[in-house]
C-alpha positions in Angstrom: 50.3 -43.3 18.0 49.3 -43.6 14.5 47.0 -46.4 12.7 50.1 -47.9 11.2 52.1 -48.3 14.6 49.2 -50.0 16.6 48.3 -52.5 13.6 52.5 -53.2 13.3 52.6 -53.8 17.3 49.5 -56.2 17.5 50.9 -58.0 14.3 54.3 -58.0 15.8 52.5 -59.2 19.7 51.0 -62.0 17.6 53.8 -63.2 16.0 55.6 -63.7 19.3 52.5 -65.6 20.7 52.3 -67.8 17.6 55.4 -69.2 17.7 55.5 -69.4 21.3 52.3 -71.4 20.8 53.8 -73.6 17.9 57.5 -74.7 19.5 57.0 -73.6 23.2 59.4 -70.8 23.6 62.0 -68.3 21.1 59.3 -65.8 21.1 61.1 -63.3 22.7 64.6 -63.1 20.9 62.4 -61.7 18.0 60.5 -59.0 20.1 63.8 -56.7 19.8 64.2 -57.0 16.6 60.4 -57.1 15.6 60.0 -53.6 17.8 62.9 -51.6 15.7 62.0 -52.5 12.4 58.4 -53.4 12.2 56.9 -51.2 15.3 59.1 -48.3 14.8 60.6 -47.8 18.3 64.0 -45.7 17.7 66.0 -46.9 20.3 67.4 -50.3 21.2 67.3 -49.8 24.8 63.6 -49.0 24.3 63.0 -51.8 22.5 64.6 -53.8 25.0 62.6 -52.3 28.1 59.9 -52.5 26.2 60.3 -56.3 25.3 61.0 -57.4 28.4 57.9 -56.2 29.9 56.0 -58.5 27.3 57.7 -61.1 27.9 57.3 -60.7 31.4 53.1 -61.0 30.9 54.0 -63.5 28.2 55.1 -65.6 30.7 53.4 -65.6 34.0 50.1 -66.0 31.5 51.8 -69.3 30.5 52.8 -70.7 33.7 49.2 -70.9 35.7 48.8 -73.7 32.6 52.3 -76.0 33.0 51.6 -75.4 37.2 48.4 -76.7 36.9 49.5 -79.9 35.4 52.5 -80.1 38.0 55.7 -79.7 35.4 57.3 -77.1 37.8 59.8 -78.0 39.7 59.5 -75.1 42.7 62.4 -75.2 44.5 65.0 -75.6 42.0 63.2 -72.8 40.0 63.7 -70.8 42.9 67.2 -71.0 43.4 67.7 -70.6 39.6 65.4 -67.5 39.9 67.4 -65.9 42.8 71.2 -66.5 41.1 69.3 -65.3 37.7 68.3 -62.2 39.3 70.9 -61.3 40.6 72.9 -61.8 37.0 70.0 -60.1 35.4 70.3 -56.8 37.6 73.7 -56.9 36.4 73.3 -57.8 32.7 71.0 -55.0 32.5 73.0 -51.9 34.4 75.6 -52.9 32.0 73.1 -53.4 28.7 71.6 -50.0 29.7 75.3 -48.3 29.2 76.5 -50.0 26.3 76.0 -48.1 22.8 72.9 -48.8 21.0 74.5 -50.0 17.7 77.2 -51.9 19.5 73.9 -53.3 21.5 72.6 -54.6 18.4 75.3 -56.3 16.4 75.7 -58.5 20.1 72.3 -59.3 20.1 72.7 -60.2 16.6 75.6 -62.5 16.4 73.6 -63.9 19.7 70.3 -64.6 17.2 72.5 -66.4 15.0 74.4 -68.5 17.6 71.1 -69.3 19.2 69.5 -70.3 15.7 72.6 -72.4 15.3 72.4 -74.3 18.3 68.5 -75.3 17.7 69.5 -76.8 14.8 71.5 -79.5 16.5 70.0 -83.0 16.8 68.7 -83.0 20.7 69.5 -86.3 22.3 66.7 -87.5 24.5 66.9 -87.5 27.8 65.1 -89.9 30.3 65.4 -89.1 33.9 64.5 -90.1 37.3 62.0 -87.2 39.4 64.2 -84.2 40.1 63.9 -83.4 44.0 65.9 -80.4 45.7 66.4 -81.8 49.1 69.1 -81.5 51.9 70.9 -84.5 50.1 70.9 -83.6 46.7 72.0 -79.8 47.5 75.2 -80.5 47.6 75.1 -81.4 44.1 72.6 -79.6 42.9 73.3 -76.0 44.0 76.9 -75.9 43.0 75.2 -76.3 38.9 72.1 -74.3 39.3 73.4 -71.1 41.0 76.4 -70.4 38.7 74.6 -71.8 35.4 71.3 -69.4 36.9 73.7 -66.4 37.5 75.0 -66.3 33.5 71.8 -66.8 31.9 70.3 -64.1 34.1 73.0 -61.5 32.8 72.3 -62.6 29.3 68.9 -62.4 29.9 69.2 -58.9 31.9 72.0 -57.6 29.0 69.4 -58.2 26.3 66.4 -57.9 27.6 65.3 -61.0 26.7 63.2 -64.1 28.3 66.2 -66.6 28.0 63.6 -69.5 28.2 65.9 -71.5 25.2 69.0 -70.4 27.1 67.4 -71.8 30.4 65.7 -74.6 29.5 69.4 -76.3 29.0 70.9 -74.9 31.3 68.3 -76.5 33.8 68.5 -79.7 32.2 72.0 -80.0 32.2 72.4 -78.4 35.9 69.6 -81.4 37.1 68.9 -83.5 34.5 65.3 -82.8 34.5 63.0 -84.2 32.0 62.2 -81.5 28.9 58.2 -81.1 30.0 59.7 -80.0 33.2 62.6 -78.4 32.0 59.8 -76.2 29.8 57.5 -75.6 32.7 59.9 -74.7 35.3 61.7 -72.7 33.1 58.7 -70.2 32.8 59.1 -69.2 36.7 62.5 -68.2 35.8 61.4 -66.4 32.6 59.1 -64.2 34.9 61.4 -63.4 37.5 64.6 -62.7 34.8 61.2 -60.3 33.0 60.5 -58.5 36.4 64.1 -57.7 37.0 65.2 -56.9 33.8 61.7 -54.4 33.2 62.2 -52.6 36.3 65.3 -51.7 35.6 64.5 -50.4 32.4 61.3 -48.8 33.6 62.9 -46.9 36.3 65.3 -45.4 33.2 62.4 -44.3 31.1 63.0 -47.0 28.9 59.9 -48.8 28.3 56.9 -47.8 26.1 53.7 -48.5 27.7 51.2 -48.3 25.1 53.2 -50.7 22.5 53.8 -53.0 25.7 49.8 -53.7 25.9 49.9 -54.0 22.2 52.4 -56.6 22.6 50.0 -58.6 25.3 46.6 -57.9 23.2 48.2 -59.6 20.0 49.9 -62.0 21.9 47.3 -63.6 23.5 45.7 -64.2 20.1 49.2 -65.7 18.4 49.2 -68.0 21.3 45.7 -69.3 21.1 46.2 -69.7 17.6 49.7 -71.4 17.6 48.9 -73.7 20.5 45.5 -74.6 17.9 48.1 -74.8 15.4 50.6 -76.8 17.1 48.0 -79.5 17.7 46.9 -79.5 14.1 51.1 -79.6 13.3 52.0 -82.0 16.4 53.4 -84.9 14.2 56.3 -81.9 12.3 57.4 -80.2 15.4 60.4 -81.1 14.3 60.3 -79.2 11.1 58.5 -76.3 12.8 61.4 -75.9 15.4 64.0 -75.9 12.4 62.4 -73.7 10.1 61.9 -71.5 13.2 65.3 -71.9 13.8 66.3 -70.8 10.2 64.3 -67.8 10.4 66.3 -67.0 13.7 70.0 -67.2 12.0 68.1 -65.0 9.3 66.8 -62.5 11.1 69.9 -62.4 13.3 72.5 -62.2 10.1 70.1 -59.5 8.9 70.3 -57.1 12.5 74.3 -57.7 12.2 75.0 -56.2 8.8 72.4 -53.5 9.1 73.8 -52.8 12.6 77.9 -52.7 11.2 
């Protein structure tokens, strides 16, 4: 690996990790696109396996902190995990199949619709605690397991973290507050990581040395965007939009250079 390549992947590690420091998640639905045309790496499913490794790391590293302050809601995360495990097993047999090009104009016209869809005004939601007990299962599980099994076979299909696809989909399955939402949602994120990287990895498909590149510069882009995001706190708002800009971009860009 050449000078060039490891400066592009720590760069690339970082940028993730900024802007998962900055608006608390969308990191990873630019690690595909950052590994093909920044890193180098040749071949969407590589880029893939290799992203969802990262994003894997990315995300247990984040969790010890929203556990620590009690925003994870255990047991519903679990049942989400299991149904998104199952989807993301799935998602990726079938990503791992599908032509590379094809692969890429999907994922995106997904970057766009996701880019889209964080542009829309957010109403606030205030709700009681979420508990998953023997009385609330009945209403609870009949939203989380379906809802969990199609975000884990997008998740598994393109190899990414699918934290800003789960954090709705948890809020709308329990109507749990968004601190929670965001915290419990990283449990998920690791176990949709782990399924979707082993099934790569046991293809050949992930590239170990950009992975720890990846981590290394990660871990400085999300000291620096969490410092950042304090500094910022009162334009989150702007942040998440012009993130959100930079999403449809990016997305409109992998399309037409993918047709």
């Amino acid at each position: 690996m050449d000078a060039a390549t490891i400066i592009a992947a720590l760069v690339s590690g970082g940028v993730i990790g900024l802007i998962l420091g900055l608006v608390g998640g969308g990191g990873s639905i630019l690690a595909v696109p950052l590994l093909i045309y920044v890193v180098g790496v040749g071949s969407p499913h590589a880029a893939i396996g290799t992203a969802a490794v990262a994003v894997t790391v990315n995300a247990l590293a984040s969790l010890i902190g929203h556990a620590r302050a009690g925003r994870v809601k255990w047991r519903c995360a679990g049942v989400f995990a299991v149904s998104g495990m199952i989807g993301a097993a799935g998602g990726a047999e079938l990503g791992k199949a599908f032509d590379g090009k094809r692969l890429l104009i999907l994922f995106g016209l997904l970057m766009i619709g996701v880019g889209l869809s964080m542009l829309r005004k957010r109403r606030a939601m205030e709700a009681p605690d979420v508990r998953l007990t023997r009385h609330s299962a009945a209403i609870l599980l009949p939203r989380l397991i379906p809802i969990g099994l199609g975000v884990g076979w997008a998740a598994g299909f393109f190899g990414i973290g699918g934290g800003f696809l789960i954090v709705p989909g948890l809020i709308l399955a329990t109507a749990m507050t968004l601190p929670f939402a965001i915290g419990t949602s990283l449990v998920i994120v690791s176990a949709l990581g782990v399924t979707t990287a082993a099934s790569y990895a046991m293809s050949g498909l992930v590239d170990w040395s950009v992975t720890a590149l990846l981590v290394a510069g990660g871990v400085g882009g999300t000291i620096a965007g969490i410092g950042l995001g304090k500094l910022l706190g009162t334009r989150k708002g702007l942040l998440e939009r012009s993130f959100a800009i930079v999403v449809v971009a990016i997305g409109t860009y992998v399309t037409a250079s993918s047709l």
